[in-house]
SEMI-820106 format. One record per atom (N, C-alpha, C): y, z, x. Coordinates in pm, whole numbers, plus 32768, in hexadecimal, padded with zeros to 4 digits. Example, Ala and Ser with C-alpha at 12.3 -4.5 7.8 and 13.67 -1.06 7.14 Angstrom:
7DC7830C85277E3E830C84CE7EB6830C85287F1F82C485057F9682CA855780038313850A
***
This chain:
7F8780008052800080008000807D800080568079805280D680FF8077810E81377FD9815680B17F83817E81177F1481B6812D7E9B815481057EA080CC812D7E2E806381AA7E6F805681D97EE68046824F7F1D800B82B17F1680A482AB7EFB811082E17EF2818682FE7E4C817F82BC7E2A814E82D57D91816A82F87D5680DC83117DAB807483477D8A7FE8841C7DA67FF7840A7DF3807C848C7E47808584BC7DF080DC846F7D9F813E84AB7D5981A484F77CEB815E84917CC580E384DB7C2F80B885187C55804B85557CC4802585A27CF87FF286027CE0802C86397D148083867F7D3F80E886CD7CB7813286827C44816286897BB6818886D87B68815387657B5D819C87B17AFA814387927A8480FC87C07A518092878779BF803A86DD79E8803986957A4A801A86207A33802085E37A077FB0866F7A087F35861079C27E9B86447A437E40864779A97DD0869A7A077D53862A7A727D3585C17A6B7D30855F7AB57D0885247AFF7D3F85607B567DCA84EE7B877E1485187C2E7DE284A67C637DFD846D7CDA7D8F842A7CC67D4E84007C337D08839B7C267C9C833A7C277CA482BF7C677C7882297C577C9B81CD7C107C3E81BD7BAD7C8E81417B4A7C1480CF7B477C6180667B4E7BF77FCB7B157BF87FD97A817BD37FB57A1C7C027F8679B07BF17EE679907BBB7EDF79AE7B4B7E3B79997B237DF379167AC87E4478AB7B197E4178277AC97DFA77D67B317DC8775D7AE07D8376FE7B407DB676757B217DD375F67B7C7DE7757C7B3E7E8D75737B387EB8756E7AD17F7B75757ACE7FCD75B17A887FC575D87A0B7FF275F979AC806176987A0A7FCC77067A227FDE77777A137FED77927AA87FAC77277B237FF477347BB8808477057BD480CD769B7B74817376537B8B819E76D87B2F818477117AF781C877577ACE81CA77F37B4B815177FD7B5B817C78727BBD81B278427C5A81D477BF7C728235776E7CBE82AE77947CDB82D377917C4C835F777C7C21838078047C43834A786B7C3C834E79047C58837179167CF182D078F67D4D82C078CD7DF08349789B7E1F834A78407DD583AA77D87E18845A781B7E41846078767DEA84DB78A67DC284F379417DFA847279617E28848D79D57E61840C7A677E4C83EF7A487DC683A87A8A7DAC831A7ABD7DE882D27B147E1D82407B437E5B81C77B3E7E0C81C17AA57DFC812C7A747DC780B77A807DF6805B7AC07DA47FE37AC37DE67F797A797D8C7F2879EF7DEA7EDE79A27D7C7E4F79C77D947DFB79E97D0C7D8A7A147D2C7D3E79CB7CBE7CF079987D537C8779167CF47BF079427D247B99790A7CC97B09792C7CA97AC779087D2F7A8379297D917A6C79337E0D7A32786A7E0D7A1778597DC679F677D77DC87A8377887DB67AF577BB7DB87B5F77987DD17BB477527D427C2C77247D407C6676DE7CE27C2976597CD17C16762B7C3E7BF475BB7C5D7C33754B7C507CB3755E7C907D2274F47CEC7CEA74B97D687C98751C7DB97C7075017E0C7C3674907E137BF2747B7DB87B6E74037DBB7BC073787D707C28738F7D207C7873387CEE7C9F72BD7D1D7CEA72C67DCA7D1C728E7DF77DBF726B7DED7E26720B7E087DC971C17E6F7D8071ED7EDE7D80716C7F487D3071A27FDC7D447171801E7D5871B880BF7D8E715881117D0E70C6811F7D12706C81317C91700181667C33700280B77C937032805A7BE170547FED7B9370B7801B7B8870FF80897B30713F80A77B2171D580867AE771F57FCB7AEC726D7FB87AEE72FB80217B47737080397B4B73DD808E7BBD741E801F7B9174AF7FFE7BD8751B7FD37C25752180027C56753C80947CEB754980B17D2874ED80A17CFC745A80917D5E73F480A27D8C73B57FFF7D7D73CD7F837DA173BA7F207E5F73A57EF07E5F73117F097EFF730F7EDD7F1F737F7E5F7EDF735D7E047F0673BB7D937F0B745B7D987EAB74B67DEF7EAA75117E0A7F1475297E567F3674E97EC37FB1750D7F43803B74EB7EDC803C74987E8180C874B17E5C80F475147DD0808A75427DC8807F75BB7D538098764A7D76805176447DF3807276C57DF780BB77097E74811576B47EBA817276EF7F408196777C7F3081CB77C07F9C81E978387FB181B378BF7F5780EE78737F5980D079087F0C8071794F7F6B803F79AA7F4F7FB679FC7F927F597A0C7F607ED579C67F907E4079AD7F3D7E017A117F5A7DAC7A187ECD7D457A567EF27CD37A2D7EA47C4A7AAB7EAD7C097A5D7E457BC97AB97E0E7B6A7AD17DA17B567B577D4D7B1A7AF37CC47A977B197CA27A397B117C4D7A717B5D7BBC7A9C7B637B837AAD7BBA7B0D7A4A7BB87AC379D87B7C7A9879567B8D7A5478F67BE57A8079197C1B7B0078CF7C937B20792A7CE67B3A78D47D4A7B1D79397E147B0979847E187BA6794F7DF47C1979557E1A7C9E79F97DC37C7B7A0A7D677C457A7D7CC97C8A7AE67CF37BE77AA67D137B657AF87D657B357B537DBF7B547B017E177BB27B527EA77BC37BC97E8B7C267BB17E247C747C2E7DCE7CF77C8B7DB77C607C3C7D567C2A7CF37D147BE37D287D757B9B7CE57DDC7B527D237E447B2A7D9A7EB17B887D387EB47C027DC27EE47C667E317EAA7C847E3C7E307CB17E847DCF7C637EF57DCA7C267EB47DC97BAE7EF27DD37B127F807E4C7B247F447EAC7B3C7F937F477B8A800D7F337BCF7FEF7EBF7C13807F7E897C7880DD7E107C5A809C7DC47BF680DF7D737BC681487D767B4181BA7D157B5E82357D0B7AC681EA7CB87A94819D7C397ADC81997BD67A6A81127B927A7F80A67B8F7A38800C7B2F7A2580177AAE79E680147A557A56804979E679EC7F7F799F7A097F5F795779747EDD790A79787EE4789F79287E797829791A7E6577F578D97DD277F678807D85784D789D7CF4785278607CFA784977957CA077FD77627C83782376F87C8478B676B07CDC78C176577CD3796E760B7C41798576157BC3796575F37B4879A475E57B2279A676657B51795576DE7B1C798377767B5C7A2F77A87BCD7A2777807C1D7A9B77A27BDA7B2E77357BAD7B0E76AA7B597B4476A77AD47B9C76AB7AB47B1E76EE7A277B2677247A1B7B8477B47A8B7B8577CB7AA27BB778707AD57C3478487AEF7C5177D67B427CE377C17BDA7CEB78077C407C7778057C8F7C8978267D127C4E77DA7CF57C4B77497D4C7C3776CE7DD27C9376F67E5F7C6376CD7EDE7CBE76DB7EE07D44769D7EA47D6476197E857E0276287E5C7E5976757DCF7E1576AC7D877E5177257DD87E4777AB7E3B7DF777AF7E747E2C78577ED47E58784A7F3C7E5A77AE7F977E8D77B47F807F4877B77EF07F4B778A7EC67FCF77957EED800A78207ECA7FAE78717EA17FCF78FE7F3C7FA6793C7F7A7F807915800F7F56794480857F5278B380B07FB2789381127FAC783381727F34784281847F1D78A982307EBA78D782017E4478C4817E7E1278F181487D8C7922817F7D4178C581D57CA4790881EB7C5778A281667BE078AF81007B93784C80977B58785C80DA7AD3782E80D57A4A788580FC79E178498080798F78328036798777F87FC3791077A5800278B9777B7FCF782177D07FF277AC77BB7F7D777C779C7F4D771977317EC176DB77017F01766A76A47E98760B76AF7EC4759E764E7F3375B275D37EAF762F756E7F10764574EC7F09768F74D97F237708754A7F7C779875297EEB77F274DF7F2A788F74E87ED278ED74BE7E7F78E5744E7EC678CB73E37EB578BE734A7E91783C73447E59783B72A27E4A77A472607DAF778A727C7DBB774172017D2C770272117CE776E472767D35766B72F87D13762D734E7D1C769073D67D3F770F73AD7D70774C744C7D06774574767C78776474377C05779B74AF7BC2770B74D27BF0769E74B77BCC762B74F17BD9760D75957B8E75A675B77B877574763C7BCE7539763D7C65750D76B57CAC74C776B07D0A74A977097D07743C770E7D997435778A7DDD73E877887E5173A077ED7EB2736B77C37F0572F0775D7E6D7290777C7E7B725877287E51725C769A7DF872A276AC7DF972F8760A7E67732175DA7EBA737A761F7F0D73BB75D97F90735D75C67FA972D3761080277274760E7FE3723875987F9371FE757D7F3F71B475037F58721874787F32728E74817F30729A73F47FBA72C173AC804172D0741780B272B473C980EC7237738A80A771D37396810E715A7377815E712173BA8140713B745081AE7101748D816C706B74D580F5706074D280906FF0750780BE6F8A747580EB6F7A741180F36F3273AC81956F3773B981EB6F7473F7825A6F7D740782A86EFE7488824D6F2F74E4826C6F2C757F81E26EC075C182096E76762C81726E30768C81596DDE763E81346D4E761F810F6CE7761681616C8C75A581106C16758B818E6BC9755481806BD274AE81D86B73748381D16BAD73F981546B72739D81276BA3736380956B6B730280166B3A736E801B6B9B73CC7FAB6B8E741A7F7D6C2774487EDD6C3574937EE46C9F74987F5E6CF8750C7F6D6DC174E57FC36DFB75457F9A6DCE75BB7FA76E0B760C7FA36E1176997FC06EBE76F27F5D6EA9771E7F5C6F5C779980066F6E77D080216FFE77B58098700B781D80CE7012788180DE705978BB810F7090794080C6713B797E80A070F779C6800471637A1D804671E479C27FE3724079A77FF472D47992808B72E6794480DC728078F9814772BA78ED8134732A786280EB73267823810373C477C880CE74427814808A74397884804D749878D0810174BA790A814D747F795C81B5748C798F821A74B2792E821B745D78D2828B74B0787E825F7536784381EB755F781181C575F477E581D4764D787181AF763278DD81D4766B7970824A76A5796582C7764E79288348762F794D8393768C78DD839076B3784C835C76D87800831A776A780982C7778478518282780F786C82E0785978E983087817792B8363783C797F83D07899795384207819793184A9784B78BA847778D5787D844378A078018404796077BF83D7797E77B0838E79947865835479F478B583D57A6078F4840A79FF78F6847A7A60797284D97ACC790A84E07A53788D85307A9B783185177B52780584777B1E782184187B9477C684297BFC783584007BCE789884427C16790C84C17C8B792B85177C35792285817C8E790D85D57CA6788685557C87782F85727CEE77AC85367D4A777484D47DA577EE84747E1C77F284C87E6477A785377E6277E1859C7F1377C785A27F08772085C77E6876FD860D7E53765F85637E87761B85017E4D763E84A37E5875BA84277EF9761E84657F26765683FD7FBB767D83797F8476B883A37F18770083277EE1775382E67E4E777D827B7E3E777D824A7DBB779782367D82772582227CDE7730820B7CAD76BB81A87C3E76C181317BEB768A81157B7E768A816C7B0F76A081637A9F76DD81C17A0D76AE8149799576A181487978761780BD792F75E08131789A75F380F3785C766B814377DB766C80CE7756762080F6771175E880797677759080BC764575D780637601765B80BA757976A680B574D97636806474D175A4809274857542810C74AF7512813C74FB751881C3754B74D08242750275298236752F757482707505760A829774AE75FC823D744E760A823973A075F082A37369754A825273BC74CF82C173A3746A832F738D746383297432747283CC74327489844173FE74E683FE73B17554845F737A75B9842F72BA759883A072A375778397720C7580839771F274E683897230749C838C71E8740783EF723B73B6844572C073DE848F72E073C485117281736A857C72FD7361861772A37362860E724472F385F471D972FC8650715F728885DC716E724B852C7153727E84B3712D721D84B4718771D784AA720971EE845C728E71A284CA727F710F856E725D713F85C4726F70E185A271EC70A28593717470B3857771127071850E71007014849E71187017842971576FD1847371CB6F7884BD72506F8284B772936F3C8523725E6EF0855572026ED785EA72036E7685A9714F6E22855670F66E7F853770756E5D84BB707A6E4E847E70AD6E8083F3708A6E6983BB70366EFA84266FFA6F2683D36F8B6F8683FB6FA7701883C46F67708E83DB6F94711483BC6F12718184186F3671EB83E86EC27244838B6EA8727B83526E5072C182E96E14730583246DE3738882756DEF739B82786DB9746E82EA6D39744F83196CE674B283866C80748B833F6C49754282E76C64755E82A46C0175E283316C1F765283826BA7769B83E46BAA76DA846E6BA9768B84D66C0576C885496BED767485576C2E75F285D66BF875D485FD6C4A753986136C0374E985D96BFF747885EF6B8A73FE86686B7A73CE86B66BD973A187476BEC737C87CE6BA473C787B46BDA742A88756BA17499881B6B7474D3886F6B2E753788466AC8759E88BC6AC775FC88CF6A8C769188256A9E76AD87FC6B0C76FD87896B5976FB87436BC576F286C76B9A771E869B6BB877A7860A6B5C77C185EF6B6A782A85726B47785685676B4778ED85646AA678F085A66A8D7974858B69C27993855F69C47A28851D696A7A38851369627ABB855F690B7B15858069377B8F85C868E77BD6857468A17C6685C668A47CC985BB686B7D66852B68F27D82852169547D9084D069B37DCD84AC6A067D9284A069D87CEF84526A567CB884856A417C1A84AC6AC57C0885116AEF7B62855C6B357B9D85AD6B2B7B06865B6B497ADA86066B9C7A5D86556C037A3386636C2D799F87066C61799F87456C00794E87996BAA790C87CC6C0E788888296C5C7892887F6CA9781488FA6C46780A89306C0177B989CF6B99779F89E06BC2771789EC6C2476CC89F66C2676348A926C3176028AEB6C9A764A8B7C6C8E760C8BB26C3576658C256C3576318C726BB376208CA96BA976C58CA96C2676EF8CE26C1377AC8C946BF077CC8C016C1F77EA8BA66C0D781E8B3F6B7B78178B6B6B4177908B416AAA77A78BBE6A4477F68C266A9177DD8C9E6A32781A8C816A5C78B78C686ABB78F78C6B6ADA79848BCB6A6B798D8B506A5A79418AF66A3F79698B1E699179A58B85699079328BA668F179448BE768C379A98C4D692179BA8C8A68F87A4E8C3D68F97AD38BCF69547AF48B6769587B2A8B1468B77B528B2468817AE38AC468027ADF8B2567817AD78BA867AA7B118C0267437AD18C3466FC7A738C20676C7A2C8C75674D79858C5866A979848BBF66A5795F8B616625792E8BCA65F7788D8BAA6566786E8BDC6542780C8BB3659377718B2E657477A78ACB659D77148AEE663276FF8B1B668E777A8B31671077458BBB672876B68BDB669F76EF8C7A66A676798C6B668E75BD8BE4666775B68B8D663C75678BB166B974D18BD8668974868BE4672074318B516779740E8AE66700740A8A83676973E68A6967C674578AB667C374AD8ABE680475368AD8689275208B74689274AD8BBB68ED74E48BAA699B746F8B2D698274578B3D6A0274218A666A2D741B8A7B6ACC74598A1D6AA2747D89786AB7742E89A16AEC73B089456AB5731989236A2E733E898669E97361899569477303893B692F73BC8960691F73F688EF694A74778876694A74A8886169DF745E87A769C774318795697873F787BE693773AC878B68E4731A8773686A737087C6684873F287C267AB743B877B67E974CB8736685E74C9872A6879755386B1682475A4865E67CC754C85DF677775A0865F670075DB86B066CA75AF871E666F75DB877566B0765287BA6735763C87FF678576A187AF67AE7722873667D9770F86DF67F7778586ED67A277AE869B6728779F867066AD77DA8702668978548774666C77E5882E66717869880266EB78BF87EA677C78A2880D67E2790787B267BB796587236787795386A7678979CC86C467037A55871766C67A08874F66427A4A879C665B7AC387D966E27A9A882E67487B0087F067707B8287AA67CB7B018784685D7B6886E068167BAE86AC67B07B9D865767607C04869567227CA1872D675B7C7E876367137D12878367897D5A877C67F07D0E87CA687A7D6E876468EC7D8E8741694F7DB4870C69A87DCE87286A327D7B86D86AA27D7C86FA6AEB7D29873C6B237D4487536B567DC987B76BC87E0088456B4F7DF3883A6AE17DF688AB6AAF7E0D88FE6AAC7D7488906AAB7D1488C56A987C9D88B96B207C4188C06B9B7C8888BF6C377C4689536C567C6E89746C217D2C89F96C4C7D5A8A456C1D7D178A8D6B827D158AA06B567CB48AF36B657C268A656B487BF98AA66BA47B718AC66C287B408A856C727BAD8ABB6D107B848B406CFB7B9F8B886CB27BFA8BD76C9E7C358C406C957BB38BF56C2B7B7A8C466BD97B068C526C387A7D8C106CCD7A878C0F6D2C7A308BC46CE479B58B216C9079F68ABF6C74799A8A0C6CB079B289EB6D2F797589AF6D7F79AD89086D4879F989166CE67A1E88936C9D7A6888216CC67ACF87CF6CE07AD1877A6D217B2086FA6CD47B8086F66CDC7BDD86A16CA07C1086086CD67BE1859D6CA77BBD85296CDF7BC884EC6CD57C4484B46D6F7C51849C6D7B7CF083D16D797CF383A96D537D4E82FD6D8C7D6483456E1C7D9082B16E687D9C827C6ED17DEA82B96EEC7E4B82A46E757EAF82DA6E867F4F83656E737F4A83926E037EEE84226DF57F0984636E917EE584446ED17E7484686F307E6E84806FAB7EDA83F66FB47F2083F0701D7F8F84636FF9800884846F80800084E96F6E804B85976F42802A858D6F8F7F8D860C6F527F63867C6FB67F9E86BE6F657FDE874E6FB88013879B703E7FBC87AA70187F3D87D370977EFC879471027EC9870970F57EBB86B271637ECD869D71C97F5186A3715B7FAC86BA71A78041871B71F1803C87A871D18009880D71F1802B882A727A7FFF87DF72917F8487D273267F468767736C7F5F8746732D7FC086C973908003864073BF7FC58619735D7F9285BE73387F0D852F730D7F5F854D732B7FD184C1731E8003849473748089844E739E8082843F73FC80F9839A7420815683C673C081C4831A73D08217830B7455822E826F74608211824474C4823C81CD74E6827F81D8757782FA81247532833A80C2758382F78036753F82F47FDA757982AF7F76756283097F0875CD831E7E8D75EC839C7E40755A83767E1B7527833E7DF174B982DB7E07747282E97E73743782B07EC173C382927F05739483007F5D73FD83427FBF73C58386803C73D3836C808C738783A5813273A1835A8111731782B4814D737C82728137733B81BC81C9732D81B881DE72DD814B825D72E18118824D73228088827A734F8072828173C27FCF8311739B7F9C82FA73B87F1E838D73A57EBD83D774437F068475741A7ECF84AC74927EDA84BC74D57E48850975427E8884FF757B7DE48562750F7D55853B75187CE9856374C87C8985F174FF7C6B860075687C7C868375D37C4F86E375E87C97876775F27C93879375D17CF68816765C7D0B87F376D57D26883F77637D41887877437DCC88FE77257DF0895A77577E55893677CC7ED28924783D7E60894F78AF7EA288D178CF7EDF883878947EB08796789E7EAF877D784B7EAB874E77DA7ED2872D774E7EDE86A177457EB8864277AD7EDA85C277AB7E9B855F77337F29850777077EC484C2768C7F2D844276DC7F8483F076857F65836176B17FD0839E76AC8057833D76F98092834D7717812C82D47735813982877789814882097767816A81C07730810C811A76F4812480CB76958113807076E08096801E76BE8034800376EA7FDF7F6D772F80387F36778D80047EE777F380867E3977C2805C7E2777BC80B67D99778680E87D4F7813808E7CC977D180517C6B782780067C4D78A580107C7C79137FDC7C6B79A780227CB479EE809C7D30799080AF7D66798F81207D8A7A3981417DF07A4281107E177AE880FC7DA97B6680A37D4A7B5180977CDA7BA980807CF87C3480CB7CD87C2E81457D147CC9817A7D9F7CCF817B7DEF7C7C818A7E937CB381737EAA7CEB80F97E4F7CA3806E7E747CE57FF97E397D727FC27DB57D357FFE7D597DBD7FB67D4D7E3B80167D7B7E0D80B87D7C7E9A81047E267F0580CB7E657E6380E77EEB7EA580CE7F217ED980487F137EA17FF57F2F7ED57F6C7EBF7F447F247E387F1F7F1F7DF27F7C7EF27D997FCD7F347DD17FCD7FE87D83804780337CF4805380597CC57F9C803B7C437F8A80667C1B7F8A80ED7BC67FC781257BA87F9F81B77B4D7F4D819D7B0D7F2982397AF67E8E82637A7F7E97822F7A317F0D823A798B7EFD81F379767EFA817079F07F2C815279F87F1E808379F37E8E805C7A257E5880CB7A557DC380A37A187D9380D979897DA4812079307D56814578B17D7180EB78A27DC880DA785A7DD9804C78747DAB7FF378F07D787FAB792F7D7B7F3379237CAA7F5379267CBB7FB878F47BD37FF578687BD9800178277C53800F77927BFA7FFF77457C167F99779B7C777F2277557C447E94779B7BD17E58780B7B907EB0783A7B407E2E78947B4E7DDA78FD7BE17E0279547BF67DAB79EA7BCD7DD179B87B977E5A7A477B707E787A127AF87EDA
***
């Protein structure tokens, strides 16, 4: 105990060490949901401790890999989930790896997981039962569809839970054909993002409600309310009716689209009236732009298979960066579409420090995102490497719960850790 609390005081103490340091989290999640969320904690300052099933997270096995070549430490998805925490590992299905996370439990503000309500159950570690054992504890449960409801004790994951809001009939593919898959893990990330928020809230609103509290996050909820939210939910409730996937572009104004040019895509915003006039001067105020069905931009969409066809005539001679400067220039909000790589090397991401190598025993020097958030005074951001399988085992369990080395060699060769 005496040197977790020596080294809880040091980074206390440590200028800019993070908006959050004092905070104590368990990390008891596997995959994304319930590790980006105890990230966002790590990342910021807070003294995470991640404790996964001795057979490890199963991020590990996920990938990517460096060469394809499956290895636990080397899992892209694992290394960017969980930076600046301290691993460990602990069986909770047996009494011996119970009684660890329960000690644990004792030292921690905040348990954040993603397991099924009937796994947490099954394990005897439901929020009554630890709030027993920890009055303060705030518990954030992130799962497809939340505590309650029919579907909670279902199997499920991300794309389960983006599918059954409506936003796959909303959003991804073209119109009167089938949806289309989203964007990797994004309801896992937004419920992360989401559990974070009020987690922290719950956090430092012990004093208001006399203690700890559950935060039952539905990463389908998540998804609702941010991708099918706003105009549909109100459109349906006042009309009856709601939008649909619309493939590329926007059916309404024009033009609104992705086009392709010299080296790739453009996605193309020109809808008020500056912003098609700046687009035009851009392209040399062409004849046909003078065109009235030109000039309004309803009347627009309505001619936009004719209008594309003039804009592609363009933007096939220029490049994207040449035609984003440009027209931002021209106060017409144009964007280059970037790959992957172009991204990792886009100048203004660098410039905010949005990326940050790091070395790992493993890997090597990685490049990792920086933090998403952006505090002045705490800048937040990984610094060390997300921790190799059981890494801190005796730092946690000698130092915090007073185990010596034979307790904990006993306690590894039944299996409980």
């Amino acid at each position: 105990m005496t040197g977790v609390v020596a080294e809880s005081a040091s980074r206390a103490s440590a200028p800019g060490v993070g908006a959050l340091s004092g905070i104590k989290v368990l990390d008891f999640g596997q995959m994304v949901s319930a590790p980006y969320c105890a990230k966002l904690f790590s990342d910021f300052g807070a003294d995470v401790i991640k404790v996964e099933p001795p057979g490890g997270d199963a991020a590990r096995q996920a990938g990517p890999f460096p060469g394809d070549v499956a290895h636990p430490e080397k899992s892209g998805l694992y290394f960017i989930n969980n930076t600046n925490k301290r691993g460990t590992t602990c069986d909770v299905s047996v009494a011996a790896g119970r009684e660890l996370f329960t000690g644990l439990l004792r030292w921690a503000d905040v348990l954040i997981e993603n397991n099924v309500p009937q796994q947490m159950s099954a394990w005897n570690l439901t929020y009554p039962q630890l709030q027993a054992i920890n009055p303060n504890l705030v518990m954030i449960s992130i799962t497809p569809f939340g505590q309650t409801g029919p579907y909670s004790g279902w199997n499920g994951y991300d794309l389960n839970a983006f599918h059954l809001t409506g936003a796959s009939s909303r959003y991804c593919g073209r119109p009167g054909e089938m949806p289309l898959e989203h964007g990797t893990f994004s309801a896992d990330y937004y419920g992360a993002i989401a559990g974070a928020t009020w987690g922290m809230a719950a956090v430092y609103g012990r004093d208001l409600v006399g203690g700890g509290q559950q935060v039952d996050v539905s990463c389908a909820e998540a998804i609702a309310a941010t991708f099918v939210g706003g105009q549909n939910i109100g459109l349906v409730a006042q009309e009856g009716r709601f939008d649909k996937r619309t493939g590329v572009g926007m059916p309404l104004g024009a033009p609104a689209t992705i086009v392709p040019c010299k080296d790739g895509h453009v996605w193309m915003l020109a809808l008020e009236r500056g912003q098609w006039e700046g687009l035009c001067r851009v392209m040399g105020d062409p004849e046909w732009a003078s065109l009235e069905m030109f000039q309004d931009m309803f009347v627009r969409a309505q001619n936009a298979d004719i209008m594309y066809s003039f804009i592609q005539e363009w933007t096939a001679q220029h490049t994207k960066m040449e035609i984003m400067e440009k027209c931002q220039a021209a106060g017409c909000p144009i964007t280059a579409v970037f790959t992957i790589a172009e991204a990792a090397e886009q100048p203004h991401l660098k410039a905010r420090d949005y990326f940050v190598d790091i070395e790992h025993p493993d890997l090597g020097r990685v490049r990792n995102l920086g933090a998403p958030f952006k505090l002045p005074a705490s800048p937040g951001g990984p610094v060390r490497p997300a921790p190799r399988l059981g890494q801190h085992n005796a730092e946690v369990y000698s130092g915090l719960l007073g185990l010596r080395e034979a307790e904990r060699a006993s306690l590894q060769a039944k299996g409980a850790i």
